[in-house]
Predicted model as a PDB file, atoms N, CA, C, CB and O in Angstrom, pLDDT in the B-factor column:
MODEL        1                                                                  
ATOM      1  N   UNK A   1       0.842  -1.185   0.000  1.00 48.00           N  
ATOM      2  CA  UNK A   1       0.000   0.000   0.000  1.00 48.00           C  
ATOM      3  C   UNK A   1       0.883   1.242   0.000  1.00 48.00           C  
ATOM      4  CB  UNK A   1      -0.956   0.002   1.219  1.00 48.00           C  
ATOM      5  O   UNK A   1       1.896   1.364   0.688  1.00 48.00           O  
ATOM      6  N   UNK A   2       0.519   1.920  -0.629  1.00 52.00           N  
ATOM      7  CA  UNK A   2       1.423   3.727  -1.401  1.00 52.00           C  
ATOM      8  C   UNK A   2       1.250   4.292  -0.546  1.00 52.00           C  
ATOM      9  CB  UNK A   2       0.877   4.820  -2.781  1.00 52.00           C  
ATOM     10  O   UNK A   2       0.031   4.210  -0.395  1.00 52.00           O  
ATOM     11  N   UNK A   3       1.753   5.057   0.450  1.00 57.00           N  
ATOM     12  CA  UNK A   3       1.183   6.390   1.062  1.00 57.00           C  
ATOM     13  C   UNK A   3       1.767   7.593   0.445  1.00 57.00           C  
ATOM     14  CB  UNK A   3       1.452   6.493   2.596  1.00 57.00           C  
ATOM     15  O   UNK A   3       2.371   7.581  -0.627  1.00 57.00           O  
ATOM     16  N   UNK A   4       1.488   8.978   1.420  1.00 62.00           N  
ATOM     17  CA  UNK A   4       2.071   9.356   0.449  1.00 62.00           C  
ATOM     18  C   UNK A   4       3.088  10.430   0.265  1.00 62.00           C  
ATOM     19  CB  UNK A   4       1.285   9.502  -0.142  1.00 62.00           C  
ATOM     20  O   UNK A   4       3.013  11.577  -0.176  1.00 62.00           O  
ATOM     21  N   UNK A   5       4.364   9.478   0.884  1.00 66.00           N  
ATOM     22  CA  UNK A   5       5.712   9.631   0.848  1.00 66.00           C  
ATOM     23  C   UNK A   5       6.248   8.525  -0.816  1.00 66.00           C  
ATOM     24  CB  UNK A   5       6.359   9.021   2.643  1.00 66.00           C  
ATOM     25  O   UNK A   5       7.394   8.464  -1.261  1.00 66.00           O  
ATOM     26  N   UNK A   6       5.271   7.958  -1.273  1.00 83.00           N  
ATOM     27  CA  UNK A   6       5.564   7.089  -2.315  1.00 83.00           C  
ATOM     28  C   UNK A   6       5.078   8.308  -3.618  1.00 83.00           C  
ATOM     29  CB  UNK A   6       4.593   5.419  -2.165  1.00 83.00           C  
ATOM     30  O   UNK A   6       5.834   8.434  -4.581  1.00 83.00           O  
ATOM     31  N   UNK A   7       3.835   9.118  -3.541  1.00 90.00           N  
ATOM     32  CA  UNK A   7       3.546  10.128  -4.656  1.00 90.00           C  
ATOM     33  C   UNK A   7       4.194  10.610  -4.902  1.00 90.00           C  
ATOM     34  CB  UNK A   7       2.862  10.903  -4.694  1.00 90.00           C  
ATOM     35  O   UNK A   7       4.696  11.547  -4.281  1.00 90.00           O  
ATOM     36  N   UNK A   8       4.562  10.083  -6.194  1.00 93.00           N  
ATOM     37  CA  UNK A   8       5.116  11.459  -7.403  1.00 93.00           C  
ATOM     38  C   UNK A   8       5.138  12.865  -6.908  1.00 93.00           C  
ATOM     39  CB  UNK A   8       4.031  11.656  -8.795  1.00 93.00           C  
ATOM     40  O   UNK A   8       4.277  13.237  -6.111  1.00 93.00           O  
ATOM     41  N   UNK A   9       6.011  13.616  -7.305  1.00 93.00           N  
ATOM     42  CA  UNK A   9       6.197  14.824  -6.918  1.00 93.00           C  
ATOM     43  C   UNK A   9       4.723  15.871  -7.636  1.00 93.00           C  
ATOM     44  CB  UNK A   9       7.840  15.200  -7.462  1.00 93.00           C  
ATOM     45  O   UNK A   9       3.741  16.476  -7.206  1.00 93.00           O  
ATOM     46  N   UNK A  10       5.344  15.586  -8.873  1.00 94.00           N  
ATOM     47  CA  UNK A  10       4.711  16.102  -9.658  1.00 94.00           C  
ATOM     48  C   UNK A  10       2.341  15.743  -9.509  1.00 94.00           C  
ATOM     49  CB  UNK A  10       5.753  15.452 -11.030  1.00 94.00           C  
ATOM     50  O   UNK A  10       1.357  16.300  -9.995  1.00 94.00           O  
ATOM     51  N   UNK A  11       2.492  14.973  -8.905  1.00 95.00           N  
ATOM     52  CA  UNK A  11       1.114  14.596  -8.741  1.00 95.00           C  
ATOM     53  C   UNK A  11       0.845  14.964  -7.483  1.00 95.00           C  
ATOM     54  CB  UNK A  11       0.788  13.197  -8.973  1.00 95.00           C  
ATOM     55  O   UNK A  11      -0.221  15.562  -7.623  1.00 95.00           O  
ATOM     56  N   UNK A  12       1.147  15.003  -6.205  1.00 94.00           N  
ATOM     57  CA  UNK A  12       1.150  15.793  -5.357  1.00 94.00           C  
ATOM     58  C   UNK A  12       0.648  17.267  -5.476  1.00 94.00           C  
ATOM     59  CB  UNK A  12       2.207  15.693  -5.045  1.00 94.00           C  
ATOM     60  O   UNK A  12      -0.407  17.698  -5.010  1.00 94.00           O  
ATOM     61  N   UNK A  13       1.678  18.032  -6.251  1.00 95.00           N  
ATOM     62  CA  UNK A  13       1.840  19.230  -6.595  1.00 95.00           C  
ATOM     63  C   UNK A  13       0.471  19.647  -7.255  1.00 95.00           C  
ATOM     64  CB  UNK A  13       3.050  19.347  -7.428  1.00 95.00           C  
ATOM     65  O   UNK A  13      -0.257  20.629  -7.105  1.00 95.00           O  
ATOM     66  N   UNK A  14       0.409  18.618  -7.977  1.00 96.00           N  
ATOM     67  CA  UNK A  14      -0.829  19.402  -9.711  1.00 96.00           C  
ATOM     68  C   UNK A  14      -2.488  18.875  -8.552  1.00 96.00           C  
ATOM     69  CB  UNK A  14      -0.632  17.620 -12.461  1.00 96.00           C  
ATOM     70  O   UNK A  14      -3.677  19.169  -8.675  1.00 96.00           O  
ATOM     71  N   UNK A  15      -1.795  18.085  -7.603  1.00 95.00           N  
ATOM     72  CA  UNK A  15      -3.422  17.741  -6.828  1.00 95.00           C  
ATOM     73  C   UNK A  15      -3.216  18.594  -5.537  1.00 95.00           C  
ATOM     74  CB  UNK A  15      -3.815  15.767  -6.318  1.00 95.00           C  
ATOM     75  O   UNK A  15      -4.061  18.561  -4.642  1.00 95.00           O  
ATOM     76  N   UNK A  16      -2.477  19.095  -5.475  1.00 95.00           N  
ATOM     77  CA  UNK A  16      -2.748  20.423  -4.392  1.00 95.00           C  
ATOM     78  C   UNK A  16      -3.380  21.624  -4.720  1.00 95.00           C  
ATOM     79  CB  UNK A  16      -1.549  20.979  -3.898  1.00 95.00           C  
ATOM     80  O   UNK A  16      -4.015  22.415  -4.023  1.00 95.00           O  
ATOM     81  N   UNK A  17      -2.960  21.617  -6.454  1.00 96.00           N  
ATOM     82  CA  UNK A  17      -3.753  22.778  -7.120  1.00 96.00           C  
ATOM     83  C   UNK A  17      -4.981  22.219  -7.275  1.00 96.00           C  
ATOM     84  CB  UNK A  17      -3.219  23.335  -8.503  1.00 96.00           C  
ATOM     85  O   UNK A  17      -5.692  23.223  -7.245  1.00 96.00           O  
ATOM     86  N   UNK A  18      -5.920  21.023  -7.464  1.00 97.00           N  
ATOM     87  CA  UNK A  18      -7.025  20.621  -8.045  1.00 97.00           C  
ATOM     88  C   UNK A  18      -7.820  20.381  -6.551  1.00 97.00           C  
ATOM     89  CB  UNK A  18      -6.793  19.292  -9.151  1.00 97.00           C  
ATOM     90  O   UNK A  18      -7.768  19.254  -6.057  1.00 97.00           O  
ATOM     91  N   UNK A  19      -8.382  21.212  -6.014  1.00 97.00           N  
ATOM     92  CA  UNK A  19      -9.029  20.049  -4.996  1.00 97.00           C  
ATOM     93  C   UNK A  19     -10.107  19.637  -4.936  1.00 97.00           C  
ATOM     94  CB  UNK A  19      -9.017  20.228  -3.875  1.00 97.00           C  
ATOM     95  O   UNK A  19     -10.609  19.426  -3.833  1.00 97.00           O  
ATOM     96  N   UNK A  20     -11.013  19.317  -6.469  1.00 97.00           N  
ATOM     97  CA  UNK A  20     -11.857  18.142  -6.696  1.00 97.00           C  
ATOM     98  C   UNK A  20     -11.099  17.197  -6.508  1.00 97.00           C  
ATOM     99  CB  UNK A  20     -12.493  17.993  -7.911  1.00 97.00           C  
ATOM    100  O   UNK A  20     -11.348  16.456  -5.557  1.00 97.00           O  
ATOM    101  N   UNK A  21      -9.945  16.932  -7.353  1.00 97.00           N  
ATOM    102  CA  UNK A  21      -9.085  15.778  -7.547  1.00 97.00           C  
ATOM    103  C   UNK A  21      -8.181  15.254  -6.417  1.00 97.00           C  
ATOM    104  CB  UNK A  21      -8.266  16.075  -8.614  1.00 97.00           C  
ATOM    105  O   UNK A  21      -7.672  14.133  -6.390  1.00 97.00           O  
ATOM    106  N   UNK A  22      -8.033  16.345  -5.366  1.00 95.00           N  
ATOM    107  CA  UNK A  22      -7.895  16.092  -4.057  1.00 95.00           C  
ATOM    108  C   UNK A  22      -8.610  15.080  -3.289  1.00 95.00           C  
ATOM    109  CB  UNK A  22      -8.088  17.103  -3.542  1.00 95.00           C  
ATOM    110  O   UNK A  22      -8.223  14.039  -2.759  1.00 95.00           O  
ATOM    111  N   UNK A  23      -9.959  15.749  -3.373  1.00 96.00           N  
ATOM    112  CA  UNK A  23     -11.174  14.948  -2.678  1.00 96.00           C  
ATOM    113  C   UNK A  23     -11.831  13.691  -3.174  1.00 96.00           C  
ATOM    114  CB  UNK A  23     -12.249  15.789  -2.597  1.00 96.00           C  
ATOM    115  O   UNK A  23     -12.601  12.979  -2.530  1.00 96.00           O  
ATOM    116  N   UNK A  24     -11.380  13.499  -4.528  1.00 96.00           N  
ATOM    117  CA  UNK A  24     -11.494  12.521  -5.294  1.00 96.00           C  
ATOM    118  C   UNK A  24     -10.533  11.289  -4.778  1.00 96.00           C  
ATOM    119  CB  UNK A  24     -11.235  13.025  -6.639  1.00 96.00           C  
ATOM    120  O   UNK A  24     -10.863  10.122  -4.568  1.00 96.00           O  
ATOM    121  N   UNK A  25      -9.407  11.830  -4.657  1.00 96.00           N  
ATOM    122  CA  UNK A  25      -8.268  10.909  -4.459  1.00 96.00           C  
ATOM    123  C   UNK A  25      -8.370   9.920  -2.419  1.00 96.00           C  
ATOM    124  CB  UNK A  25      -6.585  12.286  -4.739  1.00 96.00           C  
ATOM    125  O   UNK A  25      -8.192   8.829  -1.878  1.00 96.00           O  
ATOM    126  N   UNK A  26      -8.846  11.602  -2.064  1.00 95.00           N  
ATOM    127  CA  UNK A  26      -8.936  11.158  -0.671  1.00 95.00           C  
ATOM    128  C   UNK A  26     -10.558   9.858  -0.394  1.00 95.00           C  
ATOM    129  CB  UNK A  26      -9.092  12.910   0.321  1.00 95.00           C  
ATOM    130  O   UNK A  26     -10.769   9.064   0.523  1.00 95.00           O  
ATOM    131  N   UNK A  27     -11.275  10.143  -1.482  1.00 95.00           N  
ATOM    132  CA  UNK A  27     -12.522   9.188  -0.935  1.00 95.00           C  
ATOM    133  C   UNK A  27     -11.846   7.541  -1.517  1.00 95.00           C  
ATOM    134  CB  UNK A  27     -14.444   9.743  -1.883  1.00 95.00           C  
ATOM    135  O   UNK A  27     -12.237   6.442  -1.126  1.00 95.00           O  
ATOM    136  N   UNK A  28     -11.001   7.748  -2.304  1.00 95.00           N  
ATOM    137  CA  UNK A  28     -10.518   6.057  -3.002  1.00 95.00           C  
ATOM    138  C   UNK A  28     -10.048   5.376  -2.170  1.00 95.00           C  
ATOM    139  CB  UNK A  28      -9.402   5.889  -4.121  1.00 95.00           C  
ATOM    140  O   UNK A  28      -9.561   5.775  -1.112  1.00 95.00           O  
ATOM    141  N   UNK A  29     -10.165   3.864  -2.678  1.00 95.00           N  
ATOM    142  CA  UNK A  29      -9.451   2.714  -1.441  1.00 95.00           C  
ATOM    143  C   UNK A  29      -8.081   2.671  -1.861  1.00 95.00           C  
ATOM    144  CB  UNK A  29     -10.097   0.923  -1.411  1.00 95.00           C  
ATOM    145  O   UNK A  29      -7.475   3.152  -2.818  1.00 95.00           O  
ATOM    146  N   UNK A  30      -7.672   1.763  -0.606  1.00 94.00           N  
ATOM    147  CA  UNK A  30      -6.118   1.701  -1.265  1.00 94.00           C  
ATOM    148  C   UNK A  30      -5.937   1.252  -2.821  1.00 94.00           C  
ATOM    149  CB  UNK A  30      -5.217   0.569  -0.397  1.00 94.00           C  
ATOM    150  O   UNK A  30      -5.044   1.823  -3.448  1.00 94.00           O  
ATOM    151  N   UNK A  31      -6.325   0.766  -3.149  1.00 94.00           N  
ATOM    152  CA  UNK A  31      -6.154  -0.333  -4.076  1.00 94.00           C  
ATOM    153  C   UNK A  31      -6.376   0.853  -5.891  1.00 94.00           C  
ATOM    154  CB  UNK A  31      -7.739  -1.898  -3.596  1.00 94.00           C  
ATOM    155  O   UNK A  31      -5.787   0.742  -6.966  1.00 94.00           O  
ATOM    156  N   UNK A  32      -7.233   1.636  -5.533  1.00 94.00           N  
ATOM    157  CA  UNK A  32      -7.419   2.645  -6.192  1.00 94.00           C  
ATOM    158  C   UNK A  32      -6.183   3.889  -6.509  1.00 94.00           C  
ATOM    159  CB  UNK A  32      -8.485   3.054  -5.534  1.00 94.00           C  
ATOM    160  O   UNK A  32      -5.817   4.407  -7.564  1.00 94.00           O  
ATOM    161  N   UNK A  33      -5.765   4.076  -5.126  1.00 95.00           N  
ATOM    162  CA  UNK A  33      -4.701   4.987  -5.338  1.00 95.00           C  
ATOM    163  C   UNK A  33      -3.822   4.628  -5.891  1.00 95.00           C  
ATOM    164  CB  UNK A  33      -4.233   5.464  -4.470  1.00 95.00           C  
ATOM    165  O   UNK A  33      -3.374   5.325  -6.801  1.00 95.00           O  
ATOM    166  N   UNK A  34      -3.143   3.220  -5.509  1.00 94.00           N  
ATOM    167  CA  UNK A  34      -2.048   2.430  -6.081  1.00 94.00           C  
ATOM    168  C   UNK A  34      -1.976   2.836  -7.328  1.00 94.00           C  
ATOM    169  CB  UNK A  34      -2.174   0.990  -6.023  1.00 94.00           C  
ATOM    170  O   UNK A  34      -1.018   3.433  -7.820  1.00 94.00           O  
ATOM    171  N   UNK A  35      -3.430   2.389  -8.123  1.00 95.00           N  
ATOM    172  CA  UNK A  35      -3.544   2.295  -9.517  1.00 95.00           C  
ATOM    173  C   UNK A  35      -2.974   4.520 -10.035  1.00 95.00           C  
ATOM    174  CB  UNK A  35      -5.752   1.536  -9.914  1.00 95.00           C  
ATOM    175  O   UNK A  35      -2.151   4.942 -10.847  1.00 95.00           O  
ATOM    176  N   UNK A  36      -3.713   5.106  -9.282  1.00 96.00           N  
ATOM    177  CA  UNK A  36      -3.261   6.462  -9.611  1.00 96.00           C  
ATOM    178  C   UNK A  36      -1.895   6.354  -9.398  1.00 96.00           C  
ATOM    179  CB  UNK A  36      -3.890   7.608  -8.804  1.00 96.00           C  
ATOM    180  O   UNK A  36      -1.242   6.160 -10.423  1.00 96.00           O  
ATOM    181  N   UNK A  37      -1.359   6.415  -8.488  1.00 95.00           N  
ATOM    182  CA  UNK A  37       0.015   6.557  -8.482  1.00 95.00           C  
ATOM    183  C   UNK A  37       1.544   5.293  -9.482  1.00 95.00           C  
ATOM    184  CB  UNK A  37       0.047   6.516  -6.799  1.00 95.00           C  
ATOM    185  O   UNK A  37       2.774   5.282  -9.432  1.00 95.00           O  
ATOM    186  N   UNK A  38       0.931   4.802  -9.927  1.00 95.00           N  
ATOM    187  CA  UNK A  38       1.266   4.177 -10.707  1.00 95.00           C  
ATOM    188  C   UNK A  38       1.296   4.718 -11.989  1.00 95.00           C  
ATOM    189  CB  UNK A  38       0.727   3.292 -10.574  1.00 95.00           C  
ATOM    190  O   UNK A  38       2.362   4.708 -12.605  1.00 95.00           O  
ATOM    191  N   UNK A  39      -0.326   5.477 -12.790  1.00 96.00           N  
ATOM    192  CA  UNK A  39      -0.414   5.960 -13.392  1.00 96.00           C  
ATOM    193  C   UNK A  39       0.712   7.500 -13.919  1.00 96.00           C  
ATOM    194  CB  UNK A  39      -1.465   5.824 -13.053  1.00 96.00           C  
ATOM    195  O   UNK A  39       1.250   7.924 -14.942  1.00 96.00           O  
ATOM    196  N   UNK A  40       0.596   7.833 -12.645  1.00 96.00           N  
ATOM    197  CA  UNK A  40       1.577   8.759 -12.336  1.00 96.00           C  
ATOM    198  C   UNK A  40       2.991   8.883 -12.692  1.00 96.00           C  
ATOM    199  CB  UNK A  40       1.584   8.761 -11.275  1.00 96.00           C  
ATOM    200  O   UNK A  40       3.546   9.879 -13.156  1.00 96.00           O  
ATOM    201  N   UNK A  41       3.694   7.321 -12.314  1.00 95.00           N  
ATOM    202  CA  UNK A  41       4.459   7.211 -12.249  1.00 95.00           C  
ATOM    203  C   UNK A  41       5.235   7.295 -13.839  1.00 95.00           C  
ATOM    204  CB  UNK A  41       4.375   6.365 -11.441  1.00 95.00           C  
ATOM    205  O   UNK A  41       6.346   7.725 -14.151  1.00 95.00           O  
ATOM    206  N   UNK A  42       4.084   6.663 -14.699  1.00 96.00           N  
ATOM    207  CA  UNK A  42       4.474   6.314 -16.264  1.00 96.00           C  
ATOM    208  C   UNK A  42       3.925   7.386 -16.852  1.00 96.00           C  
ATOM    209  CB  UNK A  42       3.896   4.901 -16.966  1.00 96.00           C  
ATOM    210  O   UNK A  42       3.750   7.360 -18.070  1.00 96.00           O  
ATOM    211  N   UNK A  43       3.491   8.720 -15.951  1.00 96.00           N  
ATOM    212  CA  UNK A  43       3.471  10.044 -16.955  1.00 96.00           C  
ATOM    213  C   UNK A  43       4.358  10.225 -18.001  1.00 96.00           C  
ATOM    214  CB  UNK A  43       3.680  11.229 -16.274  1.00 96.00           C  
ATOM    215  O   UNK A  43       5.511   9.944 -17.672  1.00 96.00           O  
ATOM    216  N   UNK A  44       4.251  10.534 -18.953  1.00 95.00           N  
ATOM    217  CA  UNK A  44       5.449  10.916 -19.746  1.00 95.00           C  
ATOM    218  C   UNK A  44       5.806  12.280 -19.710  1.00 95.00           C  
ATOM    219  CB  UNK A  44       5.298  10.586 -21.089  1.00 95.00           C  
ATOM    220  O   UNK A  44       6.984  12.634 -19.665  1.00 95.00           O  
ATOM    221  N   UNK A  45       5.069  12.888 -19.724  1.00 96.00           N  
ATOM    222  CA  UNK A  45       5.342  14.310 -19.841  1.00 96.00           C  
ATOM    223  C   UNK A  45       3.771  15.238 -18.948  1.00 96.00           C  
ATOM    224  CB  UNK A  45       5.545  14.651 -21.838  1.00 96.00           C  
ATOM    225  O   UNK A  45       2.613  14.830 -18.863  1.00 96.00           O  
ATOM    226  N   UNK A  46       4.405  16.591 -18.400  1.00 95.00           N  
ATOM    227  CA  UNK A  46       3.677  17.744 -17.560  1.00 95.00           C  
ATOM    228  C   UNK A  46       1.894  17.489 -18.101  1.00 95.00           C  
ATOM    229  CB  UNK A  46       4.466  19.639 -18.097  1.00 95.00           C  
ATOM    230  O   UNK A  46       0.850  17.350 -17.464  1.00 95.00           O  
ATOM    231  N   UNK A  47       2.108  17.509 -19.062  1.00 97.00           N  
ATOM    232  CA  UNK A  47       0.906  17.193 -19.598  1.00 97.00           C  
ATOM    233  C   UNK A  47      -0.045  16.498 -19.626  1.00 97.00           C  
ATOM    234  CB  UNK A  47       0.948  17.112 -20.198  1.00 97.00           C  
ATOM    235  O   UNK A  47      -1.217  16.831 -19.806  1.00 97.00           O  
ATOM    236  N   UNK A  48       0.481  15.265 -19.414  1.00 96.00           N  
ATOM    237  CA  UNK A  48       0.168  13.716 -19.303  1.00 96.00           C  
ATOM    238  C   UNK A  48       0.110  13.694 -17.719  1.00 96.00           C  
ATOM    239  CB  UNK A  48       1.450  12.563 -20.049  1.00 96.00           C  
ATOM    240  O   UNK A  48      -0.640  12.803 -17.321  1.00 96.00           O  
ATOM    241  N   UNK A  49       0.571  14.273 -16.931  1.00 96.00           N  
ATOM    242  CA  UNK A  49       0.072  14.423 -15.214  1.00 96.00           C  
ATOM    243  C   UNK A  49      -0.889  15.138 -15.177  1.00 96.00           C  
ATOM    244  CB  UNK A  49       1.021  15.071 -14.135  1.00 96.00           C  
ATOM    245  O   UNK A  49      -1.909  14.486 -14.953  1.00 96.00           O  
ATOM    246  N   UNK A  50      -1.087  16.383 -15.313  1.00 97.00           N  
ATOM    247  CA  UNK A  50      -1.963  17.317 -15.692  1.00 97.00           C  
ATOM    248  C   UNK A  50      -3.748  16.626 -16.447  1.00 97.00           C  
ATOM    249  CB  UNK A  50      -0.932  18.213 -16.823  1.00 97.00           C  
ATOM    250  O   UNK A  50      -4.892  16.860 -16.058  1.00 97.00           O  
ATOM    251  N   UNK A  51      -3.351  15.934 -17.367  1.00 96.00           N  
ATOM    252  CA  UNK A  51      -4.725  14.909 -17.430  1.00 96.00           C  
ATOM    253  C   UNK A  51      -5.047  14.125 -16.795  1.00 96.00           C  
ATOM    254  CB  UNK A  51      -4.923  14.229 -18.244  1.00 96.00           C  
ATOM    255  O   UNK A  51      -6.239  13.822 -16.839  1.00 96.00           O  
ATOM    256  N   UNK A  52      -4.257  13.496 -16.000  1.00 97.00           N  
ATOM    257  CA  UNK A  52      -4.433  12.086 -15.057  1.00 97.00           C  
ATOM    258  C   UNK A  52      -5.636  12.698 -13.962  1.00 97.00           C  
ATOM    259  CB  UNK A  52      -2.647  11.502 -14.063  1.00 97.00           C  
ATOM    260  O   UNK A  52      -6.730  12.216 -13.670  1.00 97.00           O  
ATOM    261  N   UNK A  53      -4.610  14.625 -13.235  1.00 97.00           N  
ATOM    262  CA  UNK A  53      -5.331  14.866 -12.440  1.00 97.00           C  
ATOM    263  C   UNK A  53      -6.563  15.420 -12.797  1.00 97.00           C  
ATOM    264  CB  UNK A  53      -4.767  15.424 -11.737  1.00 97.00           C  
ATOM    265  O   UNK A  53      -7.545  15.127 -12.114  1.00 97.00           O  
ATOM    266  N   UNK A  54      -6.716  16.430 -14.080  1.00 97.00           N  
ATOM    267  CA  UNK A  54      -7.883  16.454 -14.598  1.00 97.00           C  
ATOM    268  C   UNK A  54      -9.324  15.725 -14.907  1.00 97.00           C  
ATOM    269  CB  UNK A  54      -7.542  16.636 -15.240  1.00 97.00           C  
ATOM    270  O   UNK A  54     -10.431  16.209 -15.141  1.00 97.00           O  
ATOM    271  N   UNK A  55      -8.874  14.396 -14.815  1.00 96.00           N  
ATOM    272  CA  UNK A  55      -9.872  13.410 -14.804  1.00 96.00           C  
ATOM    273  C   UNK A  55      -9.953  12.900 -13.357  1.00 96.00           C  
ATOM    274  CB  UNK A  55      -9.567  12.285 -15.831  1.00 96.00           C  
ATOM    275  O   UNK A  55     -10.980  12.273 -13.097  1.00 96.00           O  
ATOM    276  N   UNK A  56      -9.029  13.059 -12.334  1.00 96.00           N  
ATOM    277  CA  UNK A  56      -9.870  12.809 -11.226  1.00 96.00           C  
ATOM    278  C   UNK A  56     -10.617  14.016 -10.429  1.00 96.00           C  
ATOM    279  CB  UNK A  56      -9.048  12.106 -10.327  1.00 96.00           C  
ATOM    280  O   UNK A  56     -11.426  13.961  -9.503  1.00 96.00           O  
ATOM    281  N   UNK A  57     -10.006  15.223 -11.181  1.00 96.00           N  
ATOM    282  CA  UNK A  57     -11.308  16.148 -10.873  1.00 96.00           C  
ATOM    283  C   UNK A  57     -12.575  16.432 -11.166  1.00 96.00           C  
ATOM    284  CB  UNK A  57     -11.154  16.969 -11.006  1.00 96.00           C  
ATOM    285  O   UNK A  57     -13.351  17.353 -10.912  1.00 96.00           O  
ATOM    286  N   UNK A  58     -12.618  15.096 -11.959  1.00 96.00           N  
ATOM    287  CA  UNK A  58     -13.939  15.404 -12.597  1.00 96.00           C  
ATOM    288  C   UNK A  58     -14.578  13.792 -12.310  1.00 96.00           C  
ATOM    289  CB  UNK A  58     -13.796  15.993 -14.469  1.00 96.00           C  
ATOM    290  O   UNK A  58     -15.158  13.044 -13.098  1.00 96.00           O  
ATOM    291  N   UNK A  59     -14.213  13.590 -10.831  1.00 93.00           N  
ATOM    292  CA  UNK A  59     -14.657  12.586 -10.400  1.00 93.00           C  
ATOM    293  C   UNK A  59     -13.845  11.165 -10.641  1.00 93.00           C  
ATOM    294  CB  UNK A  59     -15.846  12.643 -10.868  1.00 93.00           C  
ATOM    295  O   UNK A  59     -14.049  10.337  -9.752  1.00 93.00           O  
ATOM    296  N   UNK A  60     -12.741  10.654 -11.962  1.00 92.00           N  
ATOM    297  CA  UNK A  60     -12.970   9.503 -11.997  1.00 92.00           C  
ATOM    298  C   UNK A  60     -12.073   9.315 -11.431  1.00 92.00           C  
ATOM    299  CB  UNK A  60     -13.201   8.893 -12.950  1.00 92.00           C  
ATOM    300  O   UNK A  60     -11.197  10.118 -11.107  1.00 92.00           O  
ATOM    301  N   UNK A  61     -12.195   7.661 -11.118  1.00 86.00           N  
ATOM    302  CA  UNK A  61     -11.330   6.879 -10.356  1.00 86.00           C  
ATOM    303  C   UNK A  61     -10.813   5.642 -10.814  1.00 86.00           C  
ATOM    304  CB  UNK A  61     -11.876   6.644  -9.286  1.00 86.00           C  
ATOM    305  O   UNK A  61     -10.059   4.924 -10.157  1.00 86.00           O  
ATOM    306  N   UNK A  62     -11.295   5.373 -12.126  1.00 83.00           N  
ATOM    307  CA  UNK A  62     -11.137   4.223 -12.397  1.00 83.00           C  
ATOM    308  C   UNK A  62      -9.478   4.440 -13.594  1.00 83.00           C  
ATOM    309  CB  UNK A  62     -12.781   3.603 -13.035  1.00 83.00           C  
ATOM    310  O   UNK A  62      -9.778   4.729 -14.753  1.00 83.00           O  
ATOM    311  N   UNK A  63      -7.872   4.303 -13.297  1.00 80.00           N  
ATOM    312  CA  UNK A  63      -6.937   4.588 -13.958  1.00 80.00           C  
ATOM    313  C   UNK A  63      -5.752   2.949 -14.299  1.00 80.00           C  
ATOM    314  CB  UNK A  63      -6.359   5.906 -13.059  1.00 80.00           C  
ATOM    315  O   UNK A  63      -4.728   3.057 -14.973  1.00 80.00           O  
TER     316      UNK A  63                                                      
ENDMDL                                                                          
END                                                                             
């Protein structure tokens, strides 16, 4: 299980600015975050984080 001394810098950061995607992140199970931060991890580029968190501001959870 990820906590989150394991988050990406960069996803941290872009979900401190979002806080749908904050509150999004905070209602998920472990097993959910994993999958975000994973996602995270194989960002390729600012951009590609920037959508990850964009879509969990807009609720989803499924990555």
């Amino acid at each position: 299980m990820s906590d989150v001394k394991d988050m990406p810098m960069g996803l941290s950061f872009r979900m401190a600015m979002n806080e749908k995607a904050l509150n999004t992140y905070a209602e998920m199970t472990p097993e959910e975050k994993e999958r975000v931060i994973d996602a995270a991890r194989h960002a390729q580029s600012k951009a590609e984080m920037q959508r990850l968190v964009d879509r969990m501001g807009e609720g989803e959870k499924y990555f």
